[in-house]
N, C-alpha and C positions, 0 to 999 in steps of 0.2 A: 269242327272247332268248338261249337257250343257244348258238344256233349261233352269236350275234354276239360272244358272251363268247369262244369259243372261238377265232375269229377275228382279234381284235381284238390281241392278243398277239404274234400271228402276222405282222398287220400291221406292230405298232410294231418287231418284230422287222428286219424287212428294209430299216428305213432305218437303213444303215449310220452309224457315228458320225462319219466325215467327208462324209457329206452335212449333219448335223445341224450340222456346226463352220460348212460350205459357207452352209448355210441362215442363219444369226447373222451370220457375217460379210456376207452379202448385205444382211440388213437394218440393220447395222452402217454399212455402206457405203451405206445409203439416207440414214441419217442424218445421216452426216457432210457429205454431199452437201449435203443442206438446212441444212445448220450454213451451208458454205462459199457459199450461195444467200446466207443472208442477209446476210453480211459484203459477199460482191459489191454487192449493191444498194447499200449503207449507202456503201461505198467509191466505187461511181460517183456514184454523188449528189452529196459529198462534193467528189467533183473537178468536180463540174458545175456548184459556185457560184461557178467560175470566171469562168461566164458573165454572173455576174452583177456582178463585180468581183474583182479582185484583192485588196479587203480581205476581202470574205466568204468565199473560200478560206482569207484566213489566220484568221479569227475561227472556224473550223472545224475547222482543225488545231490551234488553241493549246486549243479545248474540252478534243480528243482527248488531248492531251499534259499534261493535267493528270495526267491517271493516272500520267505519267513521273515527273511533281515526286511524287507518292504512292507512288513504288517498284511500283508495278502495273503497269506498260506491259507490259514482258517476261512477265509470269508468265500475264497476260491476253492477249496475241498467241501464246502457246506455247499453250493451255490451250485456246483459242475457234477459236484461225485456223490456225496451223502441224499442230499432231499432228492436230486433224483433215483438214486437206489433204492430210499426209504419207498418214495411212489410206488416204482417199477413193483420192489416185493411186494406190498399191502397189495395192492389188485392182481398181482400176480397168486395170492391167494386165496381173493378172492374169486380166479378164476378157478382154480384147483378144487376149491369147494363147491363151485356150481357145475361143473361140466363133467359128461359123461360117455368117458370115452368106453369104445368097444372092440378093443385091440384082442379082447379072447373071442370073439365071436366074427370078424372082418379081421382078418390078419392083415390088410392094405397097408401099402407105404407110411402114407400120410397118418394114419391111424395111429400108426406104431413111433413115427416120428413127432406127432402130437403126444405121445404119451410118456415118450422118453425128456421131451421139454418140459413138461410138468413135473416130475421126479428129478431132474437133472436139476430146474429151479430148485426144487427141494435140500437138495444137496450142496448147491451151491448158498444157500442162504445158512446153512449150521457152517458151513467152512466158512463164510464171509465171517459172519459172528465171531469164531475161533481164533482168525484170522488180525481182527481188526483187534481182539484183545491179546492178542499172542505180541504183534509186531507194532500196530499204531497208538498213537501218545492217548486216544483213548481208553486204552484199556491199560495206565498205570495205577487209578483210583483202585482197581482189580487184581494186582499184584502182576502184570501185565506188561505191555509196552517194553518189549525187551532192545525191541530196536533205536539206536539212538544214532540221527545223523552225521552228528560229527565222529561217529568210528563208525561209517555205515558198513564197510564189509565185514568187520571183523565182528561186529557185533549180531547184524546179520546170519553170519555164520556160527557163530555161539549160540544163535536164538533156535537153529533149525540141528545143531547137533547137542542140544538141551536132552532130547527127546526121540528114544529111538523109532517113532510111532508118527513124528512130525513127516518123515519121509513120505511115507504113504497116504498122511491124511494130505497132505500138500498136493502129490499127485492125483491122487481123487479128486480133489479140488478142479484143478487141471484140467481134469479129462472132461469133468462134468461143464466146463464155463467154454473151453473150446466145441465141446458142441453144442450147448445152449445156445452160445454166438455163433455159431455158422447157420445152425437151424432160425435161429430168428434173422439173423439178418438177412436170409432168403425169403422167409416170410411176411418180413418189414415190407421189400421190394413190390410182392404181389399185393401186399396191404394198400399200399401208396400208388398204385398201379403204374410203377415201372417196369417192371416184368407182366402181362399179359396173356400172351398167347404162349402153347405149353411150350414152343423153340427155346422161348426166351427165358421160360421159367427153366428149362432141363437147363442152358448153358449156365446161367446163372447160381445153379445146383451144382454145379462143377468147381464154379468159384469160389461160392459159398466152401464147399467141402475143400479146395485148398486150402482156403482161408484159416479155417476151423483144424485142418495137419498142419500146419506153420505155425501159428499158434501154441501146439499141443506139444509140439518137438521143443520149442522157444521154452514155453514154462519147463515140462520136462527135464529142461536141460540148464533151467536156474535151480531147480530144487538139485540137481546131481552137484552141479558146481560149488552151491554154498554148504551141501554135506561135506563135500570134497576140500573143501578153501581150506586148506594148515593155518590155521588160528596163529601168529604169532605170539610168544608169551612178551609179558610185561615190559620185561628190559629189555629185548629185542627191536619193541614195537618203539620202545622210547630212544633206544639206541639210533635207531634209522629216523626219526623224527629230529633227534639232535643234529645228525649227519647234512639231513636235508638242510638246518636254518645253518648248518656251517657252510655249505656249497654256497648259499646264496649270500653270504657275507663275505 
């Protein structure tokens, strides 16, 4: 007992105080992650009920935008989705810049799946960018912001058949955030030590990678839907708008 008391001091001693800030912000950065997980999901979904109509897309976003008519939208996109994102990327770059991986020299799983999350971040942070100025009210100062709620599908669909190049960076997009999100949040789990011993981490790697195909099919198959959505033209779209306030009169 004495020699452990004596020790123990010693040890807390030599972990420097910027590995301890290193250590918070790693798990800091664990979490924001799973913040931005679950916004992902919720967001592809969202655009997934495209597939099921163009009114269930809008019956989805007008939900969401109730929060605007409530003055919450902004302070709830800054607070839930943006300052965690902002975190997550900045140390996400900061790990990119310090770590060294050895995926040409150890071909190993983990190696290889450590290196595809780094580059996967990468790709997902130029489509975020592209992304948030292509479709959110952020990027109208930028000529930007094509998307507008109150014609969310049709505008939506205008915004992704602007450009025939949207297609595939979307999908790109896609591919790299579903597996960014299946790989971390198998990660997250052993982080946190809920997964442990390798049973749990292999079943968990199973889930994870459904997760991360349900996901990839979901997005996938909003970006095919809003290439695909027949845009009604002007007098059409006004005609069925008159139609509707005369039904309900």
């Amino acid at each position: 007992m004495s020699s452990q008391s004596a020790t123990s001091p010693q040890a807390a001693a030599a972990i420097s105080p910027r590995e301890k800030y290193y250590f918070l912000a790693r798990r800091l950065h664990s979490i924001t992650g799973l913040m931005f997980s679950g916004f992902v999901c919720f967001h592809l979904l969202v655009n997934a009920t495209i597939l099921a109509s163009g009114e269930s897309f809008e019956f989805c976003v007008e939900k969401i935008h109730i929060l605007e008519h409530m003055g919450l939208l902004v302070p709830v996109e800054m607070a839930t989705i943006f300052f965690p994102i902002a975190f997550h990327a900045l140390f996400g770059i900061v790990i990119l810049l310090t770590s060294q991986p050895n995926m040409t020299d150890y071909a190993y799983g983990g190696n290889i799946r450590y290196t595809l999350q780094r580059w996967s971040a990468v790709v997902i942070l130029v489509f975020l960018v592209m992304h948030i100025w292509h479709m959110h009210w952020l990027g109208k100062p930028f000529g930007g912001a094509q998307f507008d709620p109150e014609n969310a599908t049709s505008t939506a669909a205008s915004a992704m058949q602007s450009w025939a190049l949207w297609a595939p960076i979307y999908a790109l997009g896609v591919l790299a955030t579903a597996f960014h999100l299946a790989n971390g949040v198998w990660t997250a789990l052993i982080t946190w030590g809920v997964t442990i011993g390798p049973r749990s981490q292999k079943v968990s790697g199973y889930v994870c990678a459904a997760l991360g195909a349900f996901l990839l099919v979901a997005g996938l198959g909003a970006v095919r839907g809003f290439m695909t959505y027949q845009i009604p033209a002007d007098g059409e779209e006004a005609a069925v708008v008159e139609q509707a306030n005369g039904d309900d009169h």
